[in-house]
C-alpha positions as CSV (number, residue, x, y, z in Angstrom):
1,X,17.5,0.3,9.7
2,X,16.6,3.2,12.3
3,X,16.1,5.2,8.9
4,X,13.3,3.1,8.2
5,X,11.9,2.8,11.8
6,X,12.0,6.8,12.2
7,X,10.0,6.6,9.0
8,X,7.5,4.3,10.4
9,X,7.3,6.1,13.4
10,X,6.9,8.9,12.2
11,X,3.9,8.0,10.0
12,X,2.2,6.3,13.1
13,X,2.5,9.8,14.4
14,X,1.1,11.3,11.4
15,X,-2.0,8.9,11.2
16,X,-2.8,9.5,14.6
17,X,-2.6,13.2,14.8
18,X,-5.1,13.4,11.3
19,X,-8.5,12.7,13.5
20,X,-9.6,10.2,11.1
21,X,-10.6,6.9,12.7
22,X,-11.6,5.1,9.6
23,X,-8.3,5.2,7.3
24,X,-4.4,4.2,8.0
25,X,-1.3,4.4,6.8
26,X,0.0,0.8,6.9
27,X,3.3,0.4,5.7
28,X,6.0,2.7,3.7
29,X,7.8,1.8,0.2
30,X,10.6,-0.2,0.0
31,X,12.4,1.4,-2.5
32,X,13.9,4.2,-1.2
33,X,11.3,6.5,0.3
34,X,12.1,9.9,-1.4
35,X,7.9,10.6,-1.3
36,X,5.9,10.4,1.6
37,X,1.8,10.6,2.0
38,X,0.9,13.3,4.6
39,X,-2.3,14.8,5.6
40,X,-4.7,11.5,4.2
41,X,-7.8,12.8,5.1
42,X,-11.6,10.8,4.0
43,X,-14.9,11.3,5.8
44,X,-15.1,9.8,8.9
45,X,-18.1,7.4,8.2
46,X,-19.0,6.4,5.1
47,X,-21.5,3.8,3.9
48,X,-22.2,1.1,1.4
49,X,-23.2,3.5,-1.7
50,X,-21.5,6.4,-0.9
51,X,-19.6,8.6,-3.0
52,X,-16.2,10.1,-0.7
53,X,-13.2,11.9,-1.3
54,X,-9.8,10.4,-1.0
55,X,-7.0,13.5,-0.6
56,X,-3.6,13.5,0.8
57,X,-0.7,15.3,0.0
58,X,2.9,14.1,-1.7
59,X,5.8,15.3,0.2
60,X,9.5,14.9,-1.9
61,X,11.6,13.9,0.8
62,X,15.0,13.5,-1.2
63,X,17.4,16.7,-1.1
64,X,19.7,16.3,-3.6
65,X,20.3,18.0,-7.3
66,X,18.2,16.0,-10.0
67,X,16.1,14.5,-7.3
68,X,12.2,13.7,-8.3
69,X,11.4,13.9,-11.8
70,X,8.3,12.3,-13.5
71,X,6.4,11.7,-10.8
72,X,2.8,10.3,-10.9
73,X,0.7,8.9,-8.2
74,X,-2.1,6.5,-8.8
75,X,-4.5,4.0,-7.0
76,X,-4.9,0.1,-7.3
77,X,-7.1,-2.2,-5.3
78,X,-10.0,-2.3,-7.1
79,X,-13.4,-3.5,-5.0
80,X,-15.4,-2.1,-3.2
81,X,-14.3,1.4,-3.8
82,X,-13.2,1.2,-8.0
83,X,-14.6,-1.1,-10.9
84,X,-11.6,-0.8,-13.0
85,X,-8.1,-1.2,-11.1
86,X,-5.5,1.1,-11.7
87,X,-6.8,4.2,-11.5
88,X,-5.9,7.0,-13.9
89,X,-2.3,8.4,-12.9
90,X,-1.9,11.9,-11.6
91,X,1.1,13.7,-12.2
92,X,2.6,15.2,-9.3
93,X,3.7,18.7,-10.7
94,X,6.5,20.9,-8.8
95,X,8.3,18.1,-6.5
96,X,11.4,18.0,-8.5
97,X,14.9,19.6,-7.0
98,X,14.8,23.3,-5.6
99,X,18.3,25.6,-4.3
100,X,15.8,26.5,-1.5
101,X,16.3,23.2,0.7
102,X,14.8,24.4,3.9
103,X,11.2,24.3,2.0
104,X,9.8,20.9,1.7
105,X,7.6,20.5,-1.6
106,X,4.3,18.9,-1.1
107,X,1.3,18.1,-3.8
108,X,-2.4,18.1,-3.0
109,X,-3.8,14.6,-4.8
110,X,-7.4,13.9,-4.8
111,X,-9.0,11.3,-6.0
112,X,-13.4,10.5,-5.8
113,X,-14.6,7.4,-5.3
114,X,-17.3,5.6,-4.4
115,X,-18.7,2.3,-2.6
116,X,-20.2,-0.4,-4.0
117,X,-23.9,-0.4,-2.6
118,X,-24.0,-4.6,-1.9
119,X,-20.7,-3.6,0.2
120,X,-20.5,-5.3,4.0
121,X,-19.2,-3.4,6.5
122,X,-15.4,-4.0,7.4
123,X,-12.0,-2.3,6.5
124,X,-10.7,-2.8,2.9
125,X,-7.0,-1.6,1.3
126,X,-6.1,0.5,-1.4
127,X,-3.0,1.0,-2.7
128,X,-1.6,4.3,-3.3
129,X,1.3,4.0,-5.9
130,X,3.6,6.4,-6.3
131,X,6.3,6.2,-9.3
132,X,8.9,8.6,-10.2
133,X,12.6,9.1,-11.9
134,X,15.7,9.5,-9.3
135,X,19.5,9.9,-9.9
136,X,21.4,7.0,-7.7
137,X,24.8,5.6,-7.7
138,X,23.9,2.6,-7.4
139,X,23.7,2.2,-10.9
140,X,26.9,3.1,-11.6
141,X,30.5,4.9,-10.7
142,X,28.9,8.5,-12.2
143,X,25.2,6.7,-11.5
144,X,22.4,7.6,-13.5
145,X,18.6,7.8,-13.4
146,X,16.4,4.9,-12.6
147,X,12.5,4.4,-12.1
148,X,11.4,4.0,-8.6
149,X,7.8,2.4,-7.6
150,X,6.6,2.9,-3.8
151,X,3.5,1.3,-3.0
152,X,1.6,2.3,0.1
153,X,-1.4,0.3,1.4
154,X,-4.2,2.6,3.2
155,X,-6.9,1.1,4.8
156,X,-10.2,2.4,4.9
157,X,-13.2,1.4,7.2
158,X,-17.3,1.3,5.8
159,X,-19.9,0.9,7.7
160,X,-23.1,-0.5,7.6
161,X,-25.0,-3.5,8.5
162,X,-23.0,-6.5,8.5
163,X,-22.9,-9.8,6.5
164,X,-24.9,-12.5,8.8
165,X,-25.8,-15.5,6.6
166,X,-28.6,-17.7,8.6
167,X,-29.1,-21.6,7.1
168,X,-30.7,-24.8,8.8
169,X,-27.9,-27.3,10.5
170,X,-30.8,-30.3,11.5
171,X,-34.4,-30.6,10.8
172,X,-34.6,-32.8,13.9
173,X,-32.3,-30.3,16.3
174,X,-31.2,-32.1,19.5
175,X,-32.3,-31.7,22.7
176,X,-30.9,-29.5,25.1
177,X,-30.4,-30.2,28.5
């Protein structure tokens, strides 16, 4: 349990130190939390039509021999910002195990998007998936490798005019007093 809240916290921290008012960090996998999302930086405003740049980076957070392997990262969410939900993976070379334990592995990700032009303004979710291949005990006395899905919800804010929809009530309106 303070694991996890140290994580949170620690994210909070993150998000707010970034400069970015328009995108979060809103929650942390479930499974384990051997990668993190750092550095999630997106333009600051963006509008209804708009093509942006989503980039962060993946940070293996899980020290032991055999760690990470197979890692891949992609998005799901779909509207406003993709037509076709998931995204195309990215694999997320050179997080795997290292001797050198003091140096904490991180991959640039990227991914370019864009707003759907009939978008209202307000704050949508994405879904940043990460999937990846760790040894645990859990499985068994000797353990063995098993698959591992995080999913991380980040929220992005567009603006632009918003959504007022105007319609008649009464043809004879009362009188006010």
């Amino acid at each position: 349990m303070k694991k996890s809240i140290g994580m949170l916290v620690g994210i909070l921290v993150l998000v707010s130190a970034m400069g970015s008012v328009n995108a979060q960090i809103i929650g942390t996998g479930s499974t384990g939390n051997a990668l993190l999302i750092t550095n999630l930086t997106i333009p600051a405003k963006i509008y209804p039509g708009e093509n942006f740049t989503l980039s962060f980076r993946v940070k293996n957070t899980w020290r032991e021999p055999g760690s990470v392997e197979d890692a891949y990262v992609y998005l799901e969410g779909g509207e406003p910002f993709m037509k076709v939900s998931p995204s195309e993976p990215q694999l997320l070379k050179g997080l795997g195990y290292s001797s050198e334990w003091w140096l904490v592995r991180a991959v640039p990700v990227n991914f370019n998007l864009s707003v759907d032009r009939l978008t209202t303004s307000g704050t949508y979710s994405l879904n940043a998936v990460l999937v990846y291949s760790r040894f645990t005990k859990a499985i068994g006395v000797n353990g063995a490798t098993e698959k591992f899905r995080e999913v991380i919800p980040i929220r992005i804010r567009v603006l632009g005019i918003p959504e007022i929809s105007l319609f008649v009530k009464s043809s004879s309106p009362a009188k006010l007093r």
